[in-house]
Structures are given as C-alpha cells and as structure tokens.
LOMILUM-506422 format. One record per residue: residue in one letter; x, y, z of N, C-alpha, C in turn. Coordinates in pm, 1 decimal. Layout:
BEGIN
A/X/Y/Z/X/Y/Z/X/Y/Z
...
***
This chain:
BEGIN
X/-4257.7/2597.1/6226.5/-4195.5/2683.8/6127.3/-4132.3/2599.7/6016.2
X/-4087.3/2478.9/6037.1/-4018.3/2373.1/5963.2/-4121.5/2364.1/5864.6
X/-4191.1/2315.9/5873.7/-4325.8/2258.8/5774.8/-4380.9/2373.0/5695.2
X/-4402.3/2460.8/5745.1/-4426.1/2619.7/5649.2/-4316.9/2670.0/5589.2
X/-4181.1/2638.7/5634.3/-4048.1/2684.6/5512.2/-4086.0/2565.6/5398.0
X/-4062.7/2446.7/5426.8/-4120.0/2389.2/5348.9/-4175.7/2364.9/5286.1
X/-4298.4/2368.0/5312.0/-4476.6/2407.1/5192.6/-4435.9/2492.0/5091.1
X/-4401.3/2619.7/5143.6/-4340.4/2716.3/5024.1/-4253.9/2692.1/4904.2
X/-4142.1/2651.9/4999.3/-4053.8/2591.9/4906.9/-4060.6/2473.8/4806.6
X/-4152.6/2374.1/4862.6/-4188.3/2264.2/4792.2/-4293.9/2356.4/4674.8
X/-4395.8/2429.6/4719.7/-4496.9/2485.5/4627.3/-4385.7/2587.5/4501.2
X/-4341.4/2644.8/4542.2/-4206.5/2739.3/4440.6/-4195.7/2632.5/4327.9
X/-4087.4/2539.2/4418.9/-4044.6/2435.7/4332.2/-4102.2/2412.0/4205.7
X/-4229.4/2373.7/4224.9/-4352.7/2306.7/4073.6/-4354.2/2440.9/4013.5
X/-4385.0/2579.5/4070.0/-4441.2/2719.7/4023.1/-4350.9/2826.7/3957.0
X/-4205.7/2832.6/4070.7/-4155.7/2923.3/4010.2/-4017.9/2873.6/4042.8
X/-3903.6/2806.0/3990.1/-3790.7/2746.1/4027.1/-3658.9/2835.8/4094.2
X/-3733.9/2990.2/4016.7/-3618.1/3072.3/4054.8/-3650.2/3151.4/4204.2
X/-3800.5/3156.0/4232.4/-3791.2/3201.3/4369.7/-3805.3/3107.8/4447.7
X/-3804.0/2963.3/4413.2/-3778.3/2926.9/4536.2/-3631.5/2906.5/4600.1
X/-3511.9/2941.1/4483.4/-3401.3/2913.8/4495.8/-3353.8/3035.7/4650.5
X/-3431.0/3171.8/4633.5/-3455.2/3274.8/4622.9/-3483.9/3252.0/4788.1
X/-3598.9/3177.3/4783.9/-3668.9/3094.4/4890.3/-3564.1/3043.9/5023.3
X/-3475.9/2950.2/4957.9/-3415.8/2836.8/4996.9/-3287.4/2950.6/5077.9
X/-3246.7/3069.9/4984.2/-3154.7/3135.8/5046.4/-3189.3/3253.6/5189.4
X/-3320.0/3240.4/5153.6/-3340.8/3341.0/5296.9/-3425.1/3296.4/5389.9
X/-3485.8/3172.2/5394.5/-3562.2/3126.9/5481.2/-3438.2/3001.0/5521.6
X/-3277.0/3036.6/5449.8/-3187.4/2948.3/5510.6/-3100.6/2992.6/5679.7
X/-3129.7/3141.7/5657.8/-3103.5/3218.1/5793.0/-3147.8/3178.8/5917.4
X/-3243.3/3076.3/5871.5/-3374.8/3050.2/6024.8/-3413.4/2908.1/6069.0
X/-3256.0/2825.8/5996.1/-3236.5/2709.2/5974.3/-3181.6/2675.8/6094.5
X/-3094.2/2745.9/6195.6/-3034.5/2698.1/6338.6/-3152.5/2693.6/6437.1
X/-3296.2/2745.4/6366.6/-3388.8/2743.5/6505.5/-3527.1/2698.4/6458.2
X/-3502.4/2620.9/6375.6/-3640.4/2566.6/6316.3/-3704.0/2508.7/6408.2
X/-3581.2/2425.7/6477.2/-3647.7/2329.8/6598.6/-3703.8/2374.9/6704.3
X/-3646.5/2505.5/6762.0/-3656.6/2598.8/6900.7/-3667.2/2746.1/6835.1
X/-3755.4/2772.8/6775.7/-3749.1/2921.0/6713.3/-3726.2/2989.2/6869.4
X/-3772.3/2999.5/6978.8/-3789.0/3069.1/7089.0/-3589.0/3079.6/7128.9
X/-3523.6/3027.8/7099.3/-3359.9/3043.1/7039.4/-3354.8/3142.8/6953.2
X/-3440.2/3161.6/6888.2/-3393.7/3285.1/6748.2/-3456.3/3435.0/6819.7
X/-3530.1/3419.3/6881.7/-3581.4/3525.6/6931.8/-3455.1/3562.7/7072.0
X/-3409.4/3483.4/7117.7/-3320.9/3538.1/7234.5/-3198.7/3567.1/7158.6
X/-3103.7/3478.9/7034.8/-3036.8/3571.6/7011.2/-3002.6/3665.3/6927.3
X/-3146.3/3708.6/6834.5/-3223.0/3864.1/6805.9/-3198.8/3964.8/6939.4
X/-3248.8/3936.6/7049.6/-3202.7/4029.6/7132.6/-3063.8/4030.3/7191.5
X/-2998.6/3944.5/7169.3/-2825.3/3990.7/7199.5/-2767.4/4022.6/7134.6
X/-2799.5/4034.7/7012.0/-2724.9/4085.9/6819.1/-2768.8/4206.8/6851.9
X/-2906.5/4254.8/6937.5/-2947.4/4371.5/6897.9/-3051.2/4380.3/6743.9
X/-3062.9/4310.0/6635.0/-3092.3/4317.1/6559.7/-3199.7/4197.7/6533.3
X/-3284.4/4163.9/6449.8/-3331.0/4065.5/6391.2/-3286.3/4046.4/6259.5
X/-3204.5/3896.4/6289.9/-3130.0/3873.7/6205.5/-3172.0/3813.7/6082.6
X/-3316.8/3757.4/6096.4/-3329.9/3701.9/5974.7/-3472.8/3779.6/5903.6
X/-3500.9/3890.0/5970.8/-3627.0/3970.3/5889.5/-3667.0/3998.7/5761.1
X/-3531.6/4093.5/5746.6/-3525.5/4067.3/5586.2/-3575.3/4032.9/5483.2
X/-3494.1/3891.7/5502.1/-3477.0/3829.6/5396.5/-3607.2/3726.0/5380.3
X/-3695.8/3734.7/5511.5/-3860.7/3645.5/5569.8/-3926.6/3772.5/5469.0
X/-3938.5/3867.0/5516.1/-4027.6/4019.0/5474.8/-4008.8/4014.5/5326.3
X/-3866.0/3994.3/5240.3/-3874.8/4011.9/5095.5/-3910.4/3861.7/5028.7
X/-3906.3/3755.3/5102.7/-3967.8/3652.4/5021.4/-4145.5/3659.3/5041.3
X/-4193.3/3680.7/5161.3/-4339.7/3691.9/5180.9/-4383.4/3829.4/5057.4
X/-4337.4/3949.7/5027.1/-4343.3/4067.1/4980.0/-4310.6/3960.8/4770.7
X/-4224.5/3941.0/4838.8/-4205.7/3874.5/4673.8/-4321.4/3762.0/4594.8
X/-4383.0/3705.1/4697.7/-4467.0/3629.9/4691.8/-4633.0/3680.2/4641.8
X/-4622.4/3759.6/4717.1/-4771.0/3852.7/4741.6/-4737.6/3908.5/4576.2
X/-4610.9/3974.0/4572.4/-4612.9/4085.5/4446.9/-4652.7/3951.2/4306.2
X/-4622.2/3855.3/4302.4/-4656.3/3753.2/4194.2/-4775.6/3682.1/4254.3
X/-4876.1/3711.0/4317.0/-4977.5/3702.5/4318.1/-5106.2/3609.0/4205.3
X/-5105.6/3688.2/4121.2/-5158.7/3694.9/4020.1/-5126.6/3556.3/3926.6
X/-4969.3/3626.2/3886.8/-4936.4/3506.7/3817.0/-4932.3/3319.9/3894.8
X/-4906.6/3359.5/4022.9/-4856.9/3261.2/4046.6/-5021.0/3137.8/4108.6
X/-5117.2/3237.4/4156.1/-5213.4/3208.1/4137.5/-5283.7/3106.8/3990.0
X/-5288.7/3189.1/3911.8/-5283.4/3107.9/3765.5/-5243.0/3031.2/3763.8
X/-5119.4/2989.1/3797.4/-5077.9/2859.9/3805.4/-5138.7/2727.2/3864.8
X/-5185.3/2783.9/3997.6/-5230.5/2723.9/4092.1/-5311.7/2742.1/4212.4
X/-5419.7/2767.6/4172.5/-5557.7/2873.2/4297.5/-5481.2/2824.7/4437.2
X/-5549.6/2667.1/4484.4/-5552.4/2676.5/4621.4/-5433.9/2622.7/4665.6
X/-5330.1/2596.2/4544.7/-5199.0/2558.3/4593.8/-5092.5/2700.1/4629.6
X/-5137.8/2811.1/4567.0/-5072.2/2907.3/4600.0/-5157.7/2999.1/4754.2
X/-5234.6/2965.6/4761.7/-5292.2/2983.3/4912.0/-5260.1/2930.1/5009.8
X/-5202.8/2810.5/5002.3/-5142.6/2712.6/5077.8/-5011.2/2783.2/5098.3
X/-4939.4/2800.6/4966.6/-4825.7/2903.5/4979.6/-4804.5/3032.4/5051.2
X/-4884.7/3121.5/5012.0/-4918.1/3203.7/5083.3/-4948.9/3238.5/5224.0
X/-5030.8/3116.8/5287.1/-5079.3/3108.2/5455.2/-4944.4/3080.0/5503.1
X/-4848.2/2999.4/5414.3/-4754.1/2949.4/5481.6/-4595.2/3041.7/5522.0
X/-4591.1/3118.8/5423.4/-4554.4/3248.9/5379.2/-4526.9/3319.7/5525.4
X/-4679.0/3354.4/5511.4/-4695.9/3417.1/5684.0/-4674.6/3405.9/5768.6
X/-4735.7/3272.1/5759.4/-4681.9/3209.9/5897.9/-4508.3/3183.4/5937.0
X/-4486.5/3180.9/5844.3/-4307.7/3213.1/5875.1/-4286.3/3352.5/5933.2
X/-4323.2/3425.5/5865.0/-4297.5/3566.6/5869.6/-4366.9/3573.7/6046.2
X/-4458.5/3574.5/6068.8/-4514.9/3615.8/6168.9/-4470.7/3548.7/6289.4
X/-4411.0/3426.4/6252.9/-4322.2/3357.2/6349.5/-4220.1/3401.9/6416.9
X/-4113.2/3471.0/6270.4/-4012.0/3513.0/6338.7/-4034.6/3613.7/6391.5
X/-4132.4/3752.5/6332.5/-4152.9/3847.1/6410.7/-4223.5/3845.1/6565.0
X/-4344.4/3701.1/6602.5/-4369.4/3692.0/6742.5/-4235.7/3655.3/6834.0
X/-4137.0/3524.0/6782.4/-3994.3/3475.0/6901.7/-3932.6/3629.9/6894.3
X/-3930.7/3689.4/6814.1/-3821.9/3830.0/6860.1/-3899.0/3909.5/6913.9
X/-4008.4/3943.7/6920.4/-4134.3/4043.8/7039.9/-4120.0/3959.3/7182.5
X/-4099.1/3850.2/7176.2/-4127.0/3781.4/7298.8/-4020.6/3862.2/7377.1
X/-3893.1/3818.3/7347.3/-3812.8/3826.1/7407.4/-3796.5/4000.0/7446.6
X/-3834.2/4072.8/7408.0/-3858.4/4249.8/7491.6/-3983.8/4257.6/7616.1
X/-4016.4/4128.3/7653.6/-4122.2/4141.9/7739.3/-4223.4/4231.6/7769.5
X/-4302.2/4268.1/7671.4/-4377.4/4328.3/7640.8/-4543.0/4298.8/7571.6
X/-4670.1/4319.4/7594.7/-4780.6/4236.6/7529.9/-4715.1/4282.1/7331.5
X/-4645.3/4308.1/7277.9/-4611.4/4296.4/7143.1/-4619.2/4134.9/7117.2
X/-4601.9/4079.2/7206.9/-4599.4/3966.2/7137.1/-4704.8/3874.6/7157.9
X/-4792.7/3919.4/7268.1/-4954.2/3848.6/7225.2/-5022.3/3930.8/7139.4
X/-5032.5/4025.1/7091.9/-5055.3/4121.1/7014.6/-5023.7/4040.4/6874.2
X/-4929.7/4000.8/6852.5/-4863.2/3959.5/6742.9/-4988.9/3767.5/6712.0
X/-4921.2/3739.6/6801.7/-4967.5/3647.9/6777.6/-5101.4/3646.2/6806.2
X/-5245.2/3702.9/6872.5/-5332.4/3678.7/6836.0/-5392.9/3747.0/6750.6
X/-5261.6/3855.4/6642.2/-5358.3/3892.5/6498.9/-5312.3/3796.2/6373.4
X/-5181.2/3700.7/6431.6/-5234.1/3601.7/6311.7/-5311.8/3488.3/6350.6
X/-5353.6/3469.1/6427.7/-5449.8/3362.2/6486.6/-5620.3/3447.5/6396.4
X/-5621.6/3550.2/6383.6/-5755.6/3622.2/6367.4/-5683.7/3620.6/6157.7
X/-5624.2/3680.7/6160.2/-5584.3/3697.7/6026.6/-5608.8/3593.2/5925.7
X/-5521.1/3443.2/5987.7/-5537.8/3357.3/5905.8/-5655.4/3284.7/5880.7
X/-5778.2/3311.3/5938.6/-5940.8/3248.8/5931.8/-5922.6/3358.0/5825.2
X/-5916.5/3462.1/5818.7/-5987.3/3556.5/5782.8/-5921.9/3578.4/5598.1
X/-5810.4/3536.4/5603.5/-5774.9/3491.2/5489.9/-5814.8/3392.0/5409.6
X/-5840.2/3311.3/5481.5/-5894.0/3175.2/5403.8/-6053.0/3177.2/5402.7
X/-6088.4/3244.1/5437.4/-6260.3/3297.3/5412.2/-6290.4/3364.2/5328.1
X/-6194.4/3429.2/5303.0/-6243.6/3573.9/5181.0/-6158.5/3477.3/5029.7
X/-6104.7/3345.9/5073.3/-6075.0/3260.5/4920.9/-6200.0/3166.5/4907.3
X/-6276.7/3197.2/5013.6/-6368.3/3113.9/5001.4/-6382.9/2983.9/4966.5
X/-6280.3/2929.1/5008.1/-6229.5/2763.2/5067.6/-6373.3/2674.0/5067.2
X/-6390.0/2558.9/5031.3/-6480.0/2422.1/5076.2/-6408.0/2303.8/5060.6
X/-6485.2/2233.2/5112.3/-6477.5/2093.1/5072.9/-6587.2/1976.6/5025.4
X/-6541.0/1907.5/4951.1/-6682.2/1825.3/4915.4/-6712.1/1718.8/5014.5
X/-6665.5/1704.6/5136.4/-6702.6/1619.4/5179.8/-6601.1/1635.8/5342.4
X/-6625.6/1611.0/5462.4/-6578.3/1572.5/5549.1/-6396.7/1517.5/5571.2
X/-6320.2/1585.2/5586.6/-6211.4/1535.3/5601.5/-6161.9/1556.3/5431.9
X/-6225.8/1587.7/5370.9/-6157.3/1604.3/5252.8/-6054.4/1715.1/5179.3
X/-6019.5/1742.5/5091.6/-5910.6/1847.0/5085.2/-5951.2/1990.9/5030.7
X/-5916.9/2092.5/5045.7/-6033.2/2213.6/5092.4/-5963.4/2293.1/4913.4
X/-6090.7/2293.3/4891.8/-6107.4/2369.8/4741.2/-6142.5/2469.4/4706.4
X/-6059.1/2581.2/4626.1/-6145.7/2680.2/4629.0/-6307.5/2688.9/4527.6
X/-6418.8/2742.7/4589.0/-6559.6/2724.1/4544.8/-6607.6/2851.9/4493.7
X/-6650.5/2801.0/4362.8/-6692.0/2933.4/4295.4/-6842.0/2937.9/4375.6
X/-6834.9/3087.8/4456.4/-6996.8/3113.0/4520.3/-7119.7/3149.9/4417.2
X/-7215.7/3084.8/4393.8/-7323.2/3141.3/4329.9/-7388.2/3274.4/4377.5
X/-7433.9/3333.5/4273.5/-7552.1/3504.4/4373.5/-7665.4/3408.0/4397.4
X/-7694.9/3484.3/4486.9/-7828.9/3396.4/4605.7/-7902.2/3422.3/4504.9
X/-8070.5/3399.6/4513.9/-8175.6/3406.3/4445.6/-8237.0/3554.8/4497.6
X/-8308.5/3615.2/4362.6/-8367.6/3727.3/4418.5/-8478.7/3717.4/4506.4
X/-8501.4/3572.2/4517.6/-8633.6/3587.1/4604.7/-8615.3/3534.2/4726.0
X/-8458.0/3488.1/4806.3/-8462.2/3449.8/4924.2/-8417.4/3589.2/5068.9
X/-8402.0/3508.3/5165.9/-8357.4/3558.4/5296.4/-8251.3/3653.4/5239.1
X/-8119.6/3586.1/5210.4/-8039.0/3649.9/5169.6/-8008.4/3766.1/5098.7
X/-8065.9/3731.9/4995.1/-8087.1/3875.1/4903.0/-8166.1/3997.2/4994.3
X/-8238.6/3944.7/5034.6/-8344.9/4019.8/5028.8/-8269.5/4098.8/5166.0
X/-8230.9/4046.0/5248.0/-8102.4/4103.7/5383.4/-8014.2/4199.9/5353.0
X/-7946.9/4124.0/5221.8/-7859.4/4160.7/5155.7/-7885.5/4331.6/5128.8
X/-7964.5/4348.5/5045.6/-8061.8/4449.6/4955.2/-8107.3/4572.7/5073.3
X/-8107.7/4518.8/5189.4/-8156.2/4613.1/5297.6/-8013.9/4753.7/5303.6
X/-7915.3/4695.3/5235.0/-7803.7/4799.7/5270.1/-7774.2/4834.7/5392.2
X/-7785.2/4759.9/5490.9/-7722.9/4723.3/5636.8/-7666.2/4679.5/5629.4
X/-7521.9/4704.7/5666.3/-7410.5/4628.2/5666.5/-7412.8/4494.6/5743.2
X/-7424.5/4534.4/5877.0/-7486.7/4387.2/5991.2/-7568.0/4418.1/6050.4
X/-7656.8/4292.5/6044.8/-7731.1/4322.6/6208.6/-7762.5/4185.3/6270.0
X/-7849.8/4170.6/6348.4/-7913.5/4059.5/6404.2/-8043.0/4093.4/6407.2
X/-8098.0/3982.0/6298.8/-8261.3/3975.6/6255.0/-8262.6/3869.4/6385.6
X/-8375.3/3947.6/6447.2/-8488.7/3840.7/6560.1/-8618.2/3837.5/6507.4
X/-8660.2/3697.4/6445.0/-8790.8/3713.5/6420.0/-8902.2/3668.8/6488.4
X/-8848.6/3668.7/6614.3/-8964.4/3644.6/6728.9/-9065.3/3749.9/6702.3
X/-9225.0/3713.6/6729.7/-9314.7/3794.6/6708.5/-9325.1/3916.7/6816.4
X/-9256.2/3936.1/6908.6/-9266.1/3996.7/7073.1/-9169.3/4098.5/7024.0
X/-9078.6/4057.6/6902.0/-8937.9/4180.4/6876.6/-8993.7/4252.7/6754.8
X/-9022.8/4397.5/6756.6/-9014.3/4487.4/6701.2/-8888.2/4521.2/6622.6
X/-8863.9/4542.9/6455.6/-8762.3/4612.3/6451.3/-8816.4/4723.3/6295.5
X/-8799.9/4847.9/6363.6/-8857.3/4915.9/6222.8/-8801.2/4924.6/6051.1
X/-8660.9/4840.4/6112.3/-8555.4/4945.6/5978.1/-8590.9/4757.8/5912.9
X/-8597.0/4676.2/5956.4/-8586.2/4515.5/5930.3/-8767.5/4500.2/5875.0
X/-8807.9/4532.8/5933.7/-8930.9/4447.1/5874.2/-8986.7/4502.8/5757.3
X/-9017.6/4630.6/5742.1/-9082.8/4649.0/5581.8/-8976.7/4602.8/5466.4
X/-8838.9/4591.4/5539.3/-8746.7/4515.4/5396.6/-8779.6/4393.5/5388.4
X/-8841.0/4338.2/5487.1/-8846.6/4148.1/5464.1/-9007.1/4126.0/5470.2
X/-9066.6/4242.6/5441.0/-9237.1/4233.3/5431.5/-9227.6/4107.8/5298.1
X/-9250.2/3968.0/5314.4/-9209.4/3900.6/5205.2/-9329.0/3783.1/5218.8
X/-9350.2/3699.6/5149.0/-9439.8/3597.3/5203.3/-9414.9/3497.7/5179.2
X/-9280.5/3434.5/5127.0/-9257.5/3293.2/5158.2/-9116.4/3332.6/5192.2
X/-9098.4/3207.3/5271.3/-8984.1/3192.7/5352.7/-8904.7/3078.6/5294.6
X/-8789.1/3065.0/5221.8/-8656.3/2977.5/5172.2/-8571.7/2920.4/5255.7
X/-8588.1/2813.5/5257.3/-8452.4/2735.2/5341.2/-8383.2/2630.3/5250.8
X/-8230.1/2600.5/5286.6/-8135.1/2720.9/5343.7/-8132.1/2818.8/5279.8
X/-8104.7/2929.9/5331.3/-8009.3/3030.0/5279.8/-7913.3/3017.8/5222.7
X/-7931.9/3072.7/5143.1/-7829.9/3052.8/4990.8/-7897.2/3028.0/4860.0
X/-7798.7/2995.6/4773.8/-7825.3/2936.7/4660.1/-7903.4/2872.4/4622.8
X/-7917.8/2735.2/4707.2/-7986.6/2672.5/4702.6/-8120.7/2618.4/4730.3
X/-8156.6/2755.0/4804.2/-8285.2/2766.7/4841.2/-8382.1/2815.6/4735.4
X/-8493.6/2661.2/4725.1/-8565.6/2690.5/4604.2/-8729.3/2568.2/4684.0
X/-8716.1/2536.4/4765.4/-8852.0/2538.5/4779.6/-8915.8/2592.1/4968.4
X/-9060.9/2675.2/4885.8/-9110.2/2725.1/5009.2/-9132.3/2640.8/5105.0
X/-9090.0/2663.0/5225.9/-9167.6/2573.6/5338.5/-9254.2/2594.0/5430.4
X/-9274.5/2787.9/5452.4/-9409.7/2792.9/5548.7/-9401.5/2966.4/5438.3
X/-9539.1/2942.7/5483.8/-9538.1/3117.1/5427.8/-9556.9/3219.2/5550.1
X/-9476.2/3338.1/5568.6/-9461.0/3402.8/5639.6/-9525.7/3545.2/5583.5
X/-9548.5/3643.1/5672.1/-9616.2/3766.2/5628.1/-9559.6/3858.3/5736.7
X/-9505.0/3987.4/5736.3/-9441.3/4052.9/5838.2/-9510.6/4125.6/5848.8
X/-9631.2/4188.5/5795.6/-9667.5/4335.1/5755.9/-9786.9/4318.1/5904.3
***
C-alpha cells in the first residue's frame, strides 16, 4: 500500500500540485498501517466504522473525474496513477472485509486481481522489447484481407475456430470461405504462406 500512496502522490506532484496536496491529506489517514494494513482492518472493526474510506473513495473518484485532463498530460503515467489509485482503495476496502469473516473479502480481492489485467488491456499497454517499460501502443485496423478481419466481420462476438478438417462448423466456414491464409494475425500480416480453401 506504501508504494501505491506513493506513485500517486509522486505522479500528482509533476501533474496536478493541488490534488496531490489533496492526496497527501487523505491517503494521510492510512499512514499508522502502511506497514500492517491487516491493523487497519481490525481497528475498522472496533471503531465500528471505516475510518479512512472516505477520504481513499474521494481521491480515487477525484482522480477518475480529471481523467481526461490529466491524461493529456501524461498517457501511461496517469495509468500508472490510476492502477495505483485502486489499488489503495481496494486495499483498504479488502483489510476491513477481512476482518467480518465473511468470503467479502476474497470476493474483494479476487475482483481486483481480475480488474487490474483488465484495465491495463483495454489501455492497450506494450513494450518494445523484453523487460522494458510498458507504453501505451497505438493499435493499427487489421487488413481487410486477413484472419482477423475477416473473424472479426463474422459478427460473433466469441468463439473457438477449429480448423481441423474432421470439425464441421456451419456459422464459421462460409465466413472464412477465403483462399489465402496470413500469418500473424494482425497488422502485420502481409505475406501468404499456404493457400487454404474451406468451401
């Protein structure tokens, strides 16, 4: 939790000076248990209350609402902000579920375990290289003449193409009745390597 109050606050700092001040005052509530958050959650349940929700909920809420701008500033540095955001937030809300002994708090915690892939996928994150630092990547539209598109174009939301010759599928094959086959998939698929025929 230390390192994600942080990120934020350090990211504010360069972006927006006044929320991170903003920052500094309500993610200061959660400063006696940075070390042992599982402490903040036990004495949430002897206050009766969660004591530092609040003021976690209106900086994450404040964050999200400058979005836009604060983005502009800075694509994948405010994503960084943002994941980190959460992860505070979702922190304090899993140590205070724990402590009512109840599945609320695997509940909790394995929808930000699912959440945060799922966030950083739809920014569509890369890297140029192995170990390197993750960028956001403008995606190209596939080609009209590959796998993709042409999947795409079927207006099936999902499925699983088997193109074993033994698997029948009626709604899949007259859409991919096609005769050359692109590898990889994607963008970058621009030369044929076997020609295929479904029909």
């Amino acid at each position: 939790m230390r390192s994600s109050i942080r990120s934020v606050i350090e990211y504010l700092e360069r972006k927006d000076p006044e929320l991170a001040r903003d920052a500094k005052k309500r993610y200061s509530c959660l400063q006696p248990w940075v070390e042992d958050p599982q402490k903040y959650g036990l004495a949430a349940l002897r206050k009766g209350h969660a004591l530092c929700e609040e003021g976690v909920v209106k900086m994450l809420g404040d964050l999200l609402q400058k979005l836009l701008e604060l983005a502009e500033k800075g694509g994948e540095s405010y994503l960084d902000a943002e994941v980190n955001a959460r992860v505070v937030h979702d922190t304090e809300r899993y140590y205070r579920a724990m402590y009512y002994g109840d599945a609320k708090s695997w509940n909790l915690r394995d929808q930000h375990m699912f959440d945060t892939p799922v966030r950083l996928l739809k920014a569509k994150p890369g890297a140029n290289g192995w170990d390197e630092p993750m960028e956001i990547k403008e995606i190209l539209l596939s080609r009209e003449d590959n796998y993709e598109r042409i999947m795409h174009n079927t207006g099936i939301p999902s499925f699983l193409l088997d193109l074993r010759e033994s698997v029948e599928n009626a709604d899949m094959r007259p859409a991919l009745d096609i005769h050359w086959r692109y590898l990889p998939i994607g963008h970058g698929a621009l030369e044929p390597l076997q020609q295929v025929n479904f029909a």
